[in-house]
N, C-alpha and C positions, 0 to 999 in steps of 0.2 A: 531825604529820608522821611521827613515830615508828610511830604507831599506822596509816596509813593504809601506809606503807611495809609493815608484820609483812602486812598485808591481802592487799597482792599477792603476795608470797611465798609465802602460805599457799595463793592461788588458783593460782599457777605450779605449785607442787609439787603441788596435786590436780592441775593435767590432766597433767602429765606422767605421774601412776600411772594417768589413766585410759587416755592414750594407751599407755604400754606393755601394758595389758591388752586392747586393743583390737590388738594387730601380736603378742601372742606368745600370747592362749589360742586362735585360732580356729586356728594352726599346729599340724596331727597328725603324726601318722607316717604312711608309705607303707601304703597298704592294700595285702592281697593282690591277686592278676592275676584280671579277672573277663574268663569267657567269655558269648557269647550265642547262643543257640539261636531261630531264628524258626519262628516256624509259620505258614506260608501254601501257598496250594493245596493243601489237607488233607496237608502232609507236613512235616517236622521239616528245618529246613534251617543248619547241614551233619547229612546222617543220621550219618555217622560222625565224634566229636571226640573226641582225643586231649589229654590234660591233665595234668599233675602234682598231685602230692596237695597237700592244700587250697589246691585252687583253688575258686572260686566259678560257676556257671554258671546265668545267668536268660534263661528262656523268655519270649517275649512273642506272641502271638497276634494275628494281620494278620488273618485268617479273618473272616467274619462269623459263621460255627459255633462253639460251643464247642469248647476242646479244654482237655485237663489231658495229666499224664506219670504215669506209674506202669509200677514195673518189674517186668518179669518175670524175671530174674534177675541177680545182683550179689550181693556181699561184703554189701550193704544194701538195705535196703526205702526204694523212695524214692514217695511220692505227692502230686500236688498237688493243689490243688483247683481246681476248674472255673476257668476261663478264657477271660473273655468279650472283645469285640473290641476291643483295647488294653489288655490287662491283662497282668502280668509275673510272673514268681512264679520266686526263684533260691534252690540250694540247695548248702552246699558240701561237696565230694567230701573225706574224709579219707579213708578207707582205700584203696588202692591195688586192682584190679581192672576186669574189663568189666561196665557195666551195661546190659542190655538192656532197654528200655522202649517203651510204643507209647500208644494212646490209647484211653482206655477207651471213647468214642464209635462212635470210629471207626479200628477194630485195626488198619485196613489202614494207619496211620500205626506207622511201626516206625523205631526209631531205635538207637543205641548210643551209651555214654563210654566210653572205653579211660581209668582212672586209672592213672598213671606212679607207681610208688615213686619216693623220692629216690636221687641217684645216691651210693652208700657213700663217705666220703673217702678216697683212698689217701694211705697211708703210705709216708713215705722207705724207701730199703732201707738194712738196717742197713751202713756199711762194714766189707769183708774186708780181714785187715789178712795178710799172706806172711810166712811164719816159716819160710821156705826160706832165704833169702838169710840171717837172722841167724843159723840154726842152722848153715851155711858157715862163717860170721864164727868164731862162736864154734869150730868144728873146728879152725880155722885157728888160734884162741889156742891153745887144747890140745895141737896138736899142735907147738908152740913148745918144749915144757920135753920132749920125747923126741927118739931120734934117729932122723934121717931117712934112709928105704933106698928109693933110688931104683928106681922099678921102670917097666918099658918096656911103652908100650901101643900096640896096633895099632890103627889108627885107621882102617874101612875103608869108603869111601863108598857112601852108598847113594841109589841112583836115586830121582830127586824123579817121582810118580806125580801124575798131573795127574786129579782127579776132573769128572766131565761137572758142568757147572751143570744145576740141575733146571730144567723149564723153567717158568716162572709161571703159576700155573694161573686163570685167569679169575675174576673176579670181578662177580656180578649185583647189584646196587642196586634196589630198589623205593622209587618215592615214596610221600611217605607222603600221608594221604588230605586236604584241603581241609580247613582248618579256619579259623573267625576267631577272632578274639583282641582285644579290646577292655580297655587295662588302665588299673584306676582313675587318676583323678588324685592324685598324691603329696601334694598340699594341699587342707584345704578351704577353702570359701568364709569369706570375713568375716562374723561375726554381723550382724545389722541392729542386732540390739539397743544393741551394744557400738557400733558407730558413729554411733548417735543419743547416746547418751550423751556421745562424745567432742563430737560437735558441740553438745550444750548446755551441755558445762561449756567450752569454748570460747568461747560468748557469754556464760557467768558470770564468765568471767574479763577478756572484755574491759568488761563491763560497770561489775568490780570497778575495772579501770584508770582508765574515766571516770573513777568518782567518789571515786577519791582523788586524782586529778588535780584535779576540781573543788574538792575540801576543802582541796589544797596551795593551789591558786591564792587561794581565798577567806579563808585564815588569812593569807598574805601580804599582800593587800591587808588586811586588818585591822591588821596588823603596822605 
């Protein structure tokens, strides 16, 4: 009985470490923000995309043509390689600038990324602290231990001058250009591997139960 009891215990504690490795290694961290660029009716669609620095951005090719990207000016050289019809190829923007890019097949595809620096953190402003009022204070003690000679002041009002308000000078807004935005999923998928696993130490365990149930039962009746 002993011995058939340590059995199961020993099968319980395997699947429970298989199942915590099965719910806690396939959970990642948040991938960066991936953009996408399509190519269809020989043209780059959105031509102009705006992004922050390291971001990701992958082309995928609708076209029954080939197309690839390669720029013609930017902070970086970027080139891809041929791209036939359903094929993808992404590349991720670090440095901050415009890249201007077209298709080496076919020029008359011309495209742009405007890469965004990050935005600087602002800092608190340090607080001013008024050393008017204490330096009062303190005249006022000073002038406690001498004596005091009253003197007479004329006090003579002056006209409160009303200043024009300026008036608000207009302000223009431009939108900004179409862009899509496609952002990874924050987790990934479950391994296969890892949950065929759990499902057969699952059946080893309950297999293990039968048969020390069968071995309890048959020591009894022997008993």
């Amino acid at each position: 009985m002993r011995a058939a009891r340590r059995a199961v215990q020993g099968a319980v504690l395997a699947l429970s470490v298989l199942l915590g490795l099965v719910f806690v290694v396939p959970g990642g961290q948040a991938s960066a923000a991936t953009y996408r660029v399509t190519m269809s009716g020989y043209a780059y669609s959105p031509a102009t995309l705006t992004i922050p620095a390291g971001s990701t951005v992958t082309w995928t090719n609708q076209d029954t043509a080939p197309h690839d990207v390669k720029t013609t000016s930017g902070p970086a050289a970027v080139h891809s390689p041929m791209l036939n019809k359903g094929g993808s190829w992404s590349f991720t923007f670090t440095t901050p600038g415009t890249y201007a890019y077209y298709c080496t097949v076919h020029p008359n595809m011309t495209a742009r990324i405007v890469v965004q620096a990050p935005a600087p953190a602002t800092s608190a402003a340090a607080p001013t602290h008024d050393h008017s009022e204490a330096g009062a204070s303190s005249a006022r003690q000073s002038s406690g231990h001498h004596a005091t000679v009253p003197t007479h002041t004329a006090t003579t009002p002056s006209p409160a001058r009303s200043t024009p308000s300026a008036s608000p000078t207009p302000t223009t807004t431009t939108s900004p250009a179409p862009q899509t935005q496609v952002v990874a999923s924050t987790t990934r998928p479950l391994d296969p591997l890892l949950v065929l696993t759990g499902i057969v130490a699952g059946v080893a365990v309950l297999c293990l139960l039968l048969v020390g149930s069968r071995a309890a039962r048959s020591r009894e009746e022997e008993a």
